[in-house]
C-alpha positions as CSV (number, residue, x, y, z in Angstrom):
1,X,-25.4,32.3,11.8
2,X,-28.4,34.8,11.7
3,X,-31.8,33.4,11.2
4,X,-34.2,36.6,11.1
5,X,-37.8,35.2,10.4
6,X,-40.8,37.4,9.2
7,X,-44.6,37.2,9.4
8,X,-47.0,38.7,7.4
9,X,-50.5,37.7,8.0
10,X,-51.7,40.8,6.3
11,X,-50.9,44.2,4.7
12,X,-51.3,45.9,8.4
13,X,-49.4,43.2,10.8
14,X,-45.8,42.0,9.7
15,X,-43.3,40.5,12.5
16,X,-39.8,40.3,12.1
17,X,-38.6,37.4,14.8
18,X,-34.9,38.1,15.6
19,X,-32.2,35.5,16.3
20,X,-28.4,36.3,16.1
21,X,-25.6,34.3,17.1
22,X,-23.9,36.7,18.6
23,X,-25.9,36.7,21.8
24,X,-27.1,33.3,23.8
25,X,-29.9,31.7,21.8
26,X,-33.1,31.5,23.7
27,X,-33.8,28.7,26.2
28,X,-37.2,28.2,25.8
29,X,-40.1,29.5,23.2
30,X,-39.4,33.1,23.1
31,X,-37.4,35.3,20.5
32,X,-34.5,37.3,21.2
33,X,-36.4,39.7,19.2
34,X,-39.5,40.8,17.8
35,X,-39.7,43.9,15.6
36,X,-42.8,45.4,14.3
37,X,-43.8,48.5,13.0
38,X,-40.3,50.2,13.5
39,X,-40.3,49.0,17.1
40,X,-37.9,45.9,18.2
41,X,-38.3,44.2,21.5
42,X,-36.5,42.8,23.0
43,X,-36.8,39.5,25.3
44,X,-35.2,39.6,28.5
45,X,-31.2,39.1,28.4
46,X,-29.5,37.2,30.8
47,X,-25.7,37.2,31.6
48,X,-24.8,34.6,29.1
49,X,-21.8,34.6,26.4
50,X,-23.1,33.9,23.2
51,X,-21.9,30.1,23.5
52,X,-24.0,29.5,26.0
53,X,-21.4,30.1,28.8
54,X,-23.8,31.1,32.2
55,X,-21.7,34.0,34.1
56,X,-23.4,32.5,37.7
57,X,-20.3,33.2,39.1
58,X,-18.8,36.2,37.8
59,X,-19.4,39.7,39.6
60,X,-22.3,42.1,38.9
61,X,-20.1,43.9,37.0
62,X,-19.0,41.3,34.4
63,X,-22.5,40.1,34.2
64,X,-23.7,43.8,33.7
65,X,-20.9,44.1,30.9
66,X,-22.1,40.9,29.4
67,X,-26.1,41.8,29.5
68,X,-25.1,45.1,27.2
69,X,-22.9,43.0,24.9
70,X,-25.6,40.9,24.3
71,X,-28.0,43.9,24.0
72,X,-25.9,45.8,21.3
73,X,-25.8,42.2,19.4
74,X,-29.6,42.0,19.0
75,X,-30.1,45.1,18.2
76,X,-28.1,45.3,15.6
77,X,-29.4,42.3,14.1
78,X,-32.6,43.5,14.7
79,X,-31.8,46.9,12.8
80,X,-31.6,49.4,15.5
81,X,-28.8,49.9,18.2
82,X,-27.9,51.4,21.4
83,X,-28.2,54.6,20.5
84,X,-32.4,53.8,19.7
85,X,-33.3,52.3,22.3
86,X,-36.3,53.9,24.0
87,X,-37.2,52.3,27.0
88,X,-34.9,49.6,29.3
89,X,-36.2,47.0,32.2
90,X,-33.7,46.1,34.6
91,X,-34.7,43.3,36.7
92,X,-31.8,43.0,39.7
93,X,-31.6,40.3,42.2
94,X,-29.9,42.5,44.9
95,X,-30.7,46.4,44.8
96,X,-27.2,46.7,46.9
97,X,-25.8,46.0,43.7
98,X,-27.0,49.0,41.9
99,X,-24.5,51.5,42.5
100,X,-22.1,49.2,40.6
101,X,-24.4,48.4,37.7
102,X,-25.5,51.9,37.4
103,X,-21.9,53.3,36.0
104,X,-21.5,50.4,33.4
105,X,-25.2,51.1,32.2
106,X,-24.3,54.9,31.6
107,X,-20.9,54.2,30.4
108,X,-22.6,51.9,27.4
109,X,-25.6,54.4,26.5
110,X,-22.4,57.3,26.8
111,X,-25.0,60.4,26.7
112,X,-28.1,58.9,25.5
113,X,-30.8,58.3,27.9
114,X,-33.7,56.1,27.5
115,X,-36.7,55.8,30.0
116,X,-35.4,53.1,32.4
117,X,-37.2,51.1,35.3
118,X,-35.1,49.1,37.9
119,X,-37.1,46.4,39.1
120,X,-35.6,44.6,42.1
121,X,-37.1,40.7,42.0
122,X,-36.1,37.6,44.0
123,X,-33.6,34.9,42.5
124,X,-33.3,35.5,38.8
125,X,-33.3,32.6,36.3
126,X,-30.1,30.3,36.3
127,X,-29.0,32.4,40.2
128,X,-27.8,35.3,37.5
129,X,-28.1,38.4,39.1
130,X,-29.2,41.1,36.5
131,X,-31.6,40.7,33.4
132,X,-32.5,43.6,30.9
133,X,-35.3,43.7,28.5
134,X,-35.3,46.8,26.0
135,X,-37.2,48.6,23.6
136,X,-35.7,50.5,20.7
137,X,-36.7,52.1,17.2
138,X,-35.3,50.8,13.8
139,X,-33.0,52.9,12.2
């Protein structure tokens, strides 16, 4: 079930906090989502199914696969979609891996290209091996 909150301390400042459940709930205090003022963004996604299923032991591609799925299913709760997004963070726990994330990544955004940074970092959360954040406009 979807359970989109919304702030509105005033006039000028309105949030929109996303949750879907068609992508892993949040472990901790965070949102999957926050959209405001035509901008969602979006919280760091793991390789997690939607039930709550950690991929630790899949390869980097099925946790790469699984990251977009989860992507595409905010989004489109959150109004926008794949085709929006603007700007993408991928954290990676072994650069090595890149050449193998780096087709599945272009294969889901087809020909659009948002602004990207690869950021490679130490052991993610959970031992998972890729994270994405994103930021997109709503459509």
């Amino acid at each position: 079930m979807d359970n989109n909150l919304t702030f509105k301390s005033s006039n000028l400042f309105t949030l929109q906090f996303i949750e879907t459940s068609a992508a892993p709930l949040p472990a901790g205090h965070y949102s999957q989502a926050v959209v405001h003022q035509g901008l969602v963004y979006v919280s760091g996604i793991l390789p997690i199914t939607p039930d709550g299923t950690k991929l630790t032991d899949a390869n980097i591609e099925l946790q790469t696969l699984q990251v977009l799925q989860n992507l595409e299913a905010i989004l489109e709760a959150a109004g926008a979609s794949k085709e929006t997004v603007l700007k993408t963070t991928v954290y990676v726990s072994d650069m090595e891996d890149w050449p193998k994330i780096n087709p599945i990544y272009a294969a889901f955004f087809e020909n659009h290209r948002p602004a990207r940074a690869i950021v490679p970092v130490g052991i993610l959360h959970y031992g998972l091996n890729i994270e994405l954040e994103a930021v997109a406009a709503v459509v």
